[in-house]
N, C-alpha and C positions, 0 to 999 in steps of 0.2 A: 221810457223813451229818452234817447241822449237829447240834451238839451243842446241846440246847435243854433250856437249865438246868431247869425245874422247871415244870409243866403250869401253877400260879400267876402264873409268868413271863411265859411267852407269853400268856395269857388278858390279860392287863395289858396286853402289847405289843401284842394286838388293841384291846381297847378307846382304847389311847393311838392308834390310826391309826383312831377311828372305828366300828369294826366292830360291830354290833347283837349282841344275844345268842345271836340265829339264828345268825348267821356266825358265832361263835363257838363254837356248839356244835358244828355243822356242823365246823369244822378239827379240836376235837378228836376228835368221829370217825373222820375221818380219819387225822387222829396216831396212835392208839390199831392203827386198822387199817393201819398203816403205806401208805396211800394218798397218795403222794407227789405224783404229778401233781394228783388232786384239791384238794390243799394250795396247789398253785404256781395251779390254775384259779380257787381261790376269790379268793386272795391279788389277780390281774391284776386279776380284775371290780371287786374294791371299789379296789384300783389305779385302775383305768380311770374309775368313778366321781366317785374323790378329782379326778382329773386335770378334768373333765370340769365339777365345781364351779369349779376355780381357774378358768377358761377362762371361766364363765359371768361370776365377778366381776371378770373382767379384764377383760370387755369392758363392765361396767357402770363400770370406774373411767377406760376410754378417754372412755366419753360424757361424763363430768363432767369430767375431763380439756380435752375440748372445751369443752363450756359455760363453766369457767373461761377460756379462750383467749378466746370470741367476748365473754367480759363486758371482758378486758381489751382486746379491739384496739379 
C-alpha cells in the first residue's frame, strides 16, 4: 500500500495536478472505502485528459511554429 501522508496531502496533490472538487471528492471516497482500482480509474482519466490538453497546445504551437518559418523564408 502507498503510504499517503495525510488526507490534506493528497487533496493538495490533487488539486496541484488539476483535479476539480468533484474528483476530489470522488478519490477520497474511495480512499476512505479502500477502493484501489477506482483510485488508479479516476487518476488515468484526468491522466488522459492532462495528456490530451498538452497534445491540443502542441499542435497550436507547431502551426505558429510554421507561420514563423513561411514569414522568415
Amino acid at each position: 500500500m502507498v503510504n499517503l501522508e495525510s488526507k490534506e496531502e493528497v487533496v493538495q496533490n490533487l488539486k496541484d495536478a488539476g483535479c476539480g472538487m468533484e474528483s476530489i471528492q470522488d478519490f477520497l471516497l474511495y480512499l476512505d472505502k479502500n477502493q484501489k482500482e477506482k483510485q488508479l480509474e479516476l487518476l488515468e482519466h484526468h491522466r488522459k485528459q492532462l495528456l490530451n490538453n498538452v497534445h491540443r497546445e502542441e499542435r497550436k504551437i507547431y502551426c505558429l511554429d510554421y507561420l514563423v518559418y513561411q514569414i522568415k523564408k
